[in-house]
N, C-alpha and C positions, 0 to 999 in steps of 0.2 A: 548581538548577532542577528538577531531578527531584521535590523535597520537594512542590515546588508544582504538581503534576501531578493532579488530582483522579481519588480512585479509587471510581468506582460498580460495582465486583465484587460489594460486597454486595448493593446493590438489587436487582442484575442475578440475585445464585443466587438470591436468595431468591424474585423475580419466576417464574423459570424453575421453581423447587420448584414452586410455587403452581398452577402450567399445567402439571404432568406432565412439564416436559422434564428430564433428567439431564445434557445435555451441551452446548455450543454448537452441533456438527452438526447435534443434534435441531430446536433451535431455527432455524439457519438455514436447513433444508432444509424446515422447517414455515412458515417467512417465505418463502422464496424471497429471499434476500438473503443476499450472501457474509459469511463469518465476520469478515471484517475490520472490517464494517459493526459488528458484536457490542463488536467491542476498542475501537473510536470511542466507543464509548456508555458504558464503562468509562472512557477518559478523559475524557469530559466533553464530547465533542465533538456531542452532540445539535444542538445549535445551529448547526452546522455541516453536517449531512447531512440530506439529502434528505429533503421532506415524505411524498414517496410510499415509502421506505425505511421512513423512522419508522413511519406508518402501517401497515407490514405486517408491522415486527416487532411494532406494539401488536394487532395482530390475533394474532397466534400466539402472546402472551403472553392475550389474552385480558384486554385491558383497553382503556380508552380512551385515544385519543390526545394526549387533554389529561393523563391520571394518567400516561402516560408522561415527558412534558415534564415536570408538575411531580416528576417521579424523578430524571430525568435531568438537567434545565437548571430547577430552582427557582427560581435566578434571573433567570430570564427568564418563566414562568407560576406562575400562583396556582392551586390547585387549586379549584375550585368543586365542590357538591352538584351530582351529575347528577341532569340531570330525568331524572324516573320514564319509564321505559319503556312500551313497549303494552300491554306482558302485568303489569306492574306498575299500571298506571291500568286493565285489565280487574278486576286481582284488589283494588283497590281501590270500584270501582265492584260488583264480586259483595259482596264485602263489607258497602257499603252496603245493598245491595238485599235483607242476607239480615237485616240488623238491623231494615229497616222492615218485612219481613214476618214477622218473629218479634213485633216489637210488635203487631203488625197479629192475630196469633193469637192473641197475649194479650188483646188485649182483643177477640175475638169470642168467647172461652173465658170470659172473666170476665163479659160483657154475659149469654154462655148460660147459663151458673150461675146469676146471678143470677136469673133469670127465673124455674130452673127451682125454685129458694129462694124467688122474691117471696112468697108463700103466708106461710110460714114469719119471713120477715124483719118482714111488717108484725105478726103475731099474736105470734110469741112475746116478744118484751120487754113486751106488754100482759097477759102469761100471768104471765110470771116475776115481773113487778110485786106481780102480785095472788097468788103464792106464797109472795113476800117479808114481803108484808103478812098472812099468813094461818098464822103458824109452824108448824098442827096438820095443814098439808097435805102429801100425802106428793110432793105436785109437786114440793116445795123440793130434795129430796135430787136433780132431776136436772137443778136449777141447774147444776152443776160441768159436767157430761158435754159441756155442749153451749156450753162455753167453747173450745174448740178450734177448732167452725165460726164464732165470734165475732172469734176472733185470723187467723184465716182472710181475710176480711172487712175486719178494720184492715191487715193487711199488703199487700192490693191497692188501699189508702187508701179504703175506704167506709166511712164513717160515719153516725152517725143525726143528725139533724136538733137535734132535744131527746131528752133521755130522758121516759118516760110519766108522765103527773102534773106535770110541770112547766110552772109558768103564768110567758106570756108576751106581750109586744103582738103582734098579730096581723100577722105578714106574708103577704098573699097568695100572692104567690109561693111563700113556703115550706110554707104551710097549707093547708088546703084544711076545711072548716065541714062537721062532722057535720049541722047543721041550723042555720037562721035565720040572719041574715045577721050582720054586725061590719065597723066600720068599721079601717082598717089603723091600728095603733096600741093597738086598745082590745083589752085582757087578756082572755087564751081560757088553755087545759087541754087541754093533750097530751093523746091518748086514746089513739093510737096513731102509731110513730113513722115519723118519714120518712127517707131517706137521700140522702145528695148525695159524691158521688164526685169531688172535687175542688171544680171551681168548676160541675162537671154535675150537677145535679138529676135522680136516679131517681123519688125517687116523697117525693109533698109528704106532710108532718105531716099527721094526721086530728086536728081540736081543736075544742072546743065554748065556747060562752060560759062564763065564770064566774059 
């Protein structure tokens, strides 16, 4: 009969490691509950003693009184995920709140840049064009230098519209008529390029009839 006596002494040290205790006294004068209550719990006997017992030794183990039961009587509970706590659903909610305002910087950061680039953004690809096109200019050598603020630019996902010189049918929205008017569809010439930052439009194409 003894064979069949179940022994939760491990659960129990290892519980007690866990919580600082070193000894059953520790533990039960940290419970307020006698030692005997301790050697119940080692046999198997959770099931059997007192809710408000159990309850106080899972307080001075310092876990809940469902992880207890399922330690002690498995057979009788299933261990469920504890809902998140107050100070767990606080530090989850900080959380949130530090990501949307980090987004939230980012793009006031990137919107100010840009602005303070627009200048720079609509001229120079109509500059570089015409350096590309002009090999005896000594503009071309400083093509390179000014690929970094480029790669800049595509990594915050803004791109340009068309590149300069390239003909295409005319969308209004994305164009905007150096001079005279064009019906949406009929073929114009980049002159100078636009940018659109996802599916948001900064600043439309400058293009002219052909």
């Amino acid at each position: 009969m003894a064979a069949n006596i179940p022994d939760y002494a491990p659960q129990l040290q290892r519980l007690m490691q866990e919580a600082g205790l070193s000894s059953d006294r520790e533990l039960s004068q940290k419970a307020g509950v006698p030692e005997i209550q301790l050697s119940r719990l080692r046999r198997g006997l959770a099931f059997k003693t007192r809710a408000d017992i159990l309850l106080k030794i899972s307080q001075a183990l310092e876990i809940s009184l469902n992880e207890l039961l399922a330690t002690f009587a498995p057979e009788l509970v299933e261990l469920e995920p504890a809902p998140p706590s107050a100070l767990e659903r606080e530090y989850q909610r900080l959380q949130a709140t530090i990501e949307q305002q980090r987004e939230s910087l980012l793009q006031e950061f990137q919107l100010s840049s840009v602005q303070i680039l627009e200048s720079w953004m609509l001229q120079w690809p109509t500059a570089a064009s015409k350096a590309e096109e002009n090999h005896n200019l000594r503009a071309q050598k400083l093509l390179p230098l000014l690929r970094p603020v480029e790669q800049l630019l595509e990594h915050w996902g803004i791109e340009s519209i068309a590149p300069v010189g390239a003909e295409l049918p005319y969308n209004p929205q994305q164009h905007q008529l150096i001079e005279g008017k064009a019906e949406p569809g009929e073929l114009v010439k980049v002159r100078y390029t636009g940018y659109k930052q996802g599916d948001k439009l900064l600043y439309r194409a400058k293009v002219s009839l052909v």
